[in-house]
Each structure stands twice: as structure tokens, then as C-alpha cells.
Wavefront OBJ file of the C-alpha trace (Angstrom):
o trace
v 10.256 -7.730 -3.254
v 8.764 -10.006 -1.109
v 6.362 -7.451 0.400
v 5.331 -6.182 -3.395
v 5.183 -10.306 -4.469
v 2.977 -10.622 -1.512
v 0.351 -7.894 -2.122
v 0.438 -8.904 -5.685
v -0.830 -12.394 -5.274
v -3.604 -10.508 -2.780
v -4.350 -7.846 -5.100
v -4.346 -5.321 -2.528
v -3.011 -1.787 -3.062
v -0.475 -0.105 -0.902
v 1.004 3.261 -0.313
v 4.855 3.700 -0.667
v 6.154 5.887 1.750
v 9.328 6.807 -0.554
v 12.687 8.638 0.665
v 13.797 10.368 -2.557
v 17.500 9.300 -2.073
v 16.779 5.478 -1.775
v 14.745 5.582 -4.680
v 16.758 7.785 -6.516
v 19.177 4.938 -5.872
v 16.914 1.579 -6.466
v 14.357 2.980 -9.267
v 13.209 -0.952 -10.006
v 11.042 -0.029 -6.913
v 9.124 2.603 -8.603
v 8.867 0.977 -11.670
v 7.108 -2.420 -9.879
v 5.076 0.230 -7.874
v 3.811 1.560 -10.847
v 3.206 -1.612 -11.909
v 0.764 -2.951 -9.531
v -1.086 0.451 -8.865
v 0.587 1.475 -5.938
v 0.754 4.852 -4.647
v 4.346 6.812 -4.210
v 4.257 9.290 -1.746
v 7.044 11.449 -0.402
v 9.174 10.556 2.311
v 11.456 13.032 2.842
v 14.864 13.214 0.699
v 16.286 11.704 3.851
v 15.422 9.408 6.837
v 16.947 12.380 9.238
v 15.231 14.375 11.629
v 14.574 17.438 10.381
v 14.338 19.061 13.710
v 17.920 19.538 13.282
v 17.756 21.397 9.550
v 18.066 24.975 8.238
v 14.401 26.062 6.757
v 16.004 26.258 3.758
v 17.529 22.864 3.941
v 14.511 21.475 4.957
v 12.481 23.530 1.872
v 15.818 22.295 -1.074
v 14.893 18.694 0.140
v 10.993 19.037 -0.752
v 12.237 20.089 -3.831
v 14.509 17.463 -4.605
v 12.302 14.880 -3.904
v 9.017 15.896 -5.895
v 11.443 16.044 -8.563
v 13.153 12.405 -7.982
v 9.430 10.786 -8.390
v 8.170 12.977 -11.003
v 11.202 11.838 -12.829
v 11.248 8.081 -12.077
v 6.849 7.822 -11.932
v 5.633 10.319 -14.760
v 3.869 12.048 -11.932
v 4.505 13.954 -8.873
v 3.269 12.882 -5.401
v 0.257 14.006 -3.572
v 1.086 13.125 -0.296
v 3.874 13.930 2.231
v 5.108 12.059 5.053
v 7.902 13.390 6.362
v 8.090 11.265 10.018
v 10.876 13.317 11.638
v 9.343 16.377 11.138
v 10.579 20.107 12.062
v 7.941 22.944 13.271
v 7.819 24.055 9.626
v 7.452 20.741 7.616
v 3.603 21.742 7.028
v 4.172 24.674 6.325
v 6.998 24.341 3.717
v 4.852 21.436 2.082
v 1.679 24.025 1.547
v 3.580 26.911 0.729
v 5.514 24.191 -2.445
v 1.911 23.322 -3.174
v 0.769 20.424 -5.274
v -0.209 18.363 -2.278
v -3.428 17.667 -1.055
v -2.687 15.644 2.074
v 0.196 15.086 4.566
v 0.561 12.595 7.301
v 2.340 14.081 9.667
v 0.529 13.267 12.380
v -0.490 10.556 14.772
v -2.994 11.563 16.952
v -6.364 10.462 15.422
v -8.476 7.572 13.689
v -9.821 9.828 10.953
v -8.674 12.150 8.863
v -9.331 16.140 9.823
v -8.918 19.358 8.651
v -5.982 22.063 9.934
v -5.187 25.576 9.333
v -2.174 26.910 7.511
v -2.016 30.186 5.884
v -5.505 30.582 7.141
v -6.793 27.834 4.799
v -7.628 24.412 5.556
v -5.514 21.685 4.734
v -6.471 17.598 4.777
v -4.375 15.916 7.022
v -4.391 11.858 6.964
v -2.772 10.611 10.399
v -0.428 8.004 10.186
v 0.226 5.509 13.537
v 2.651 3.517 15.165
v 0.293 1.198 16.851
v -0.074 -1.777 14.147
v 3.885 -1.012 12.830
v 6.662 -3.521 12.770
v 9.300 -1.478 13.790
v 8.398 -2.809 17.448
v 10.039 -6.369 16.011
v 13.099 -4.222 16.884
v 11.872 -2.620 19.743
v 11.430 -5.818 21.483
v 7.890 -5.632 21.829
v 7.174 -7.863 19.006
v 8.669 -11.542 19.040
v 6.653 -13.320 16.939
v 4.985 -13.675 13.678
v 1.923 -14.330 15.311
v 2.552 -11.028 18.251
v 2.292 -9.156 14.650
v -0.694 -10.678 13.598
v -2.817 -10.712 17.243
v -1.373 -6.951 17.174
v -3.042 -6.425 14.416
v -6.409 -8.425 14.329
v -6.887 -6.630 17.651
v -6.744 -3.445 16.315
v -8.656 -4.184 13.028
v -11.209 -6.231 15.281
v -11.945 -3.007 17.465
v -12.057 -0.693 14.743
v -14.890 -3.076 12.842
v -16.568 -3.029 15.526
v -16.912 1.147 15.832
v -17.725 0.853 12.759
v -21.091 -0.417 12.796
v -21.627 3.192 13.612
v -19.400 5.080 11.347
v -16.567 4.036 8.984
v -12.844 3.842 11.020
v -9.355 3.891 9.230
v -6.583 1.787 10.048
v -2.941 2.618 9.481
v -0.196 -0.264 9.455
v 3.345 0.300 9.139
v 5.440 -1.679 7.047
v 9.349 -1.753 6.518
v 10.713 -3.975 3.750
v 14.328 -4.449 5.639
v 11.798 -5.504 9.147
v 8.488 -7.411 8.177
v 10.290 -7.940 4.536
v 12.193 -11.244 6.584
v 10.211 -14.837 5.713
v 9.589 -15.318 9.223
v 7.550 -12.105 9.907
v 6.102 -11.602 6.524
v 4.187 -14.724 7.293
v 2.357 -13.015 10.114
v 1.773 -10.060 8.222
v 0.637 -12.635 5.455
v -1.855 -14.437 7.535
v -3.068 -10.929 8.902
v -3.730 -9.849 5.526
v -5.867 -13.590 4.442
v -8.262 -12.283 8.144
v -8.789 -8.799 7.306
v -10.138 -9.557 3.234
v -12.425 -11.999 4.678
v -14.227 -9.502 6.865
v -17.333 -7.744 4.815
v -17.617 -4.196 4.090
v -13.645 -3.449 4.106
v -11.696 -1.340 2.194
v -8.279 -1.520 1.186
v -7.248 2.378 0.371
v -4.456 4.006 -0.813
v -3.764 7.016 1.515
v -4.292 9.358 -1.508
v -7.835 7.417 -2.103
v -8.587 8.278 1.275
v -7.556 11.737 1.445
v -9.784 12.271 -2.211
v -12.958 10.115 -0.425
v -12.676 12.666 2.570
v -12.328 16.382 0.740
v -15.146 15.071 -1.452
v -17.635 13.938 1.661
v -16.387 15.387 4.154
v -14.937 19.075 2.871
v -13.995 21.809 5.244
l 1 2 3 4 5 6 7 8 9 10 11 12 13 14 15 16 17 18 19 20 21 22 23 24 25 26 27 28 29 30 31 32 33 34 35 36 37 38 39 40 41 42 43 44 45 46 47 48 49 50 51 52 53 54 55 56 57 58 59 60 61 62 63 64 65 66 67 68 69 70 71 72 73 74 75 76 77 78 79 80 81 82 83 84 85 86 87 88 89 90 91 92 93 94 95 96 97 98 99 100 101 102 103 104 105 106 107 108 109 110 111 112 113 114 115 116 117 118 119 120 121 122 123 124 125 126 127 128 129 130 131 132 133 134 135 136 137 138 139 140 141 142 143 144 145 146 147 148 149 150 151 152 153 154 155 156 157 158 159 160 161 162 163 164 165 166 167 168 169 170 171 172 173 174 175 176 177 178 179 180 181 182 183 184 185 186 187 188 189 190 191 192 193 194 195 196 197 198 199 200 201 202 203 204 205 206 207 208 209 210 211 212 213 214 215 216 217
């Protein structure tokens, strides 16, 4: 709540990144997503790694979960972000259809284009770099590591973009940066980055729209 309080008061909009069972389980979530404008997207039925499930497993789960936040938002996601992926995840998330965008990747700035099926498909990469999971990793102490961390990364990426627009991923965790301490860093992070011109503060699926419209395959 703190997190959702926090963007709130900034008026800045966020992407959920939503395992079915927990919100299955804690639907208040949803509704104060909803709320505020924030995008739901799928997260997996269950923060497992799904290197180690049947296909069919795998393919019951995607199932489940479009269902869980059609059921709880009025609308069914447009994303997918697995995170522990197996070597079909893509493919089981084209072949359900409905999506226009995964993020099951990390290994670019931009969003791109992939082949499944022999037809292109928009993929948004996600990244670890600016992500407070390293708070339990060890390699973040501070509030302020967080926020250097980040205005590092957003400072570098302004900077490219002088040329051409960058993206910027950052990875948030209720039960980590959620704690007063940390939040504050995120906080502060978040006052820097809206006072920077020319900056926009996207929803992935606002993204992934911007890029099949200017950018399609």
C-alpha cells in the first residue's frame, strides 16, 4: 500500500506484474490498481520456475491466470511476464493469443520484434539492473545505493537520448522497497526523474502500443 500511496500522491502510472494466485488471494490489490490507472499484467499463476513444468502444466497455468484478472479487473491482460520462464513460455503465450507483448527478456534497451510461428511478435525487455531485489542480494545497503543506482542509470539513458528515445525498466517488490526505509530512496528517485524534461512515465502496455504503431515489423 505504501508503494500504490506513493505513486498516487506522484500521479505516476505503474505496471503490476501480477501472480494470479496472490491476487486471486488479496483482490483489494486489483481493485486500488484499477483505481489509479494502473496496468495488470500477468505474472505467472506461480512464482516457480517453470523450467521444471509439464507443457501442459505450464499451458493450464496461462489459463488460469487470464481468467483470475479478467475476473477480478473486467478485462484480460495484454502483457506476460513470466520471469522463470521454460523454452516454451513464448510460445504457449502466442499460441493462447490475446497478448500483444511479453517481457520475457532482458537483453536490450528497446523493445524488438521476434519470430514465433513465423510471425512477429513485440517483445518489451524487462531488467534487473535498477531492481531492488539486490537490497537482498547484498549489493544494495542503502536508501540512497537505490537511488544513485538509479539516477545513474536514468542519467545515462537521458543522455543517449538526445539522439533517440531510451526506455528504462525498474523493478519493484512491495515485501523489498515496500519497507519505510527503502521506499524513501525509491521516493526521492522518483521527485529527480519528474523533474527532468521530455520524460515519460509509461505503462509497459503504453509502450508496447507506442512501438507496433511507430515502429511495426
Amino acid at each position: 500500500w505504501r508503494l500504490l500511496e506513493l505513486f498516487k500522491r506522484k500521479q505516476l502510472p505503474l505496471t503490476v506484474f501480477a501472480v494470479g494466485m496472490a491476487l486471486e488471494r488479496n483482490p483489494a490489490v486489483a481493485d486500488m490498481a484499477l483505481e489509479h490507472g494502473h496496468e495488470i499484467c500477468s505474472h505467472g499463476y506461480r512464482w516457480i520456475d517453470y523450467r521444471h513444468v509439464s507443457e501442459s502444466v505450464e499451458r493450464e497455468h496461462i489459463h488460469k491466470t487470464i481468467d483470475i484478472i479478467t475476473r477480478l479487473t473486467g478485462e484480460r491482460p495484454l502483457g506476460w511476464y513470466t520471469g522463470r520462464t521454460s523454452e516454451n513460455t513464448r510460445r504457449l503465450v502466442v499460441e493462447e493469443g490475446g497478448f500483444i507483448y511479453d517481457c520475457n527478456a532482458y537483453n536490450d534497451d528497446l523493445p524488438y520484434y521476434t519470430t514465433v510461428h513465423g510471425q512477429p511478435w513485440l517483445v518489451v525487455p524487462y531488467s534487473l539492473e535498477v531492481n531492488d531485489t539486490k537490497f537482498w542480494r547484498g549489493e544494495l545497503i542503502t536508501p540512497d545505493d537505490f537511488f544513485e543506482a538509479a539516477k545513474s542509470c536514468f542519467d545515462m539513458l537521458y543522455e543517449e537520448g538526445a539522439s533517440h528515445p531510451k526506455m528504462m525498466s525498474i523493478g519493484l517488490h512491495c515485501r523489498i522497497i515496500g519497507k519505510p526505509g527503502r521506499a524513501y530512496g525509491l521516493k526521492k528517485f522518483l521527485e529527480y526523474a519528474s523533474s527532468q524534461k521530455d520524460v515519460w512515465f509509461a505503462r509497459r502496455l503504453e509502450i508496447a502500443r507506442w512501438w507496433l504503431d511507430n515502429y511495426p515489423s
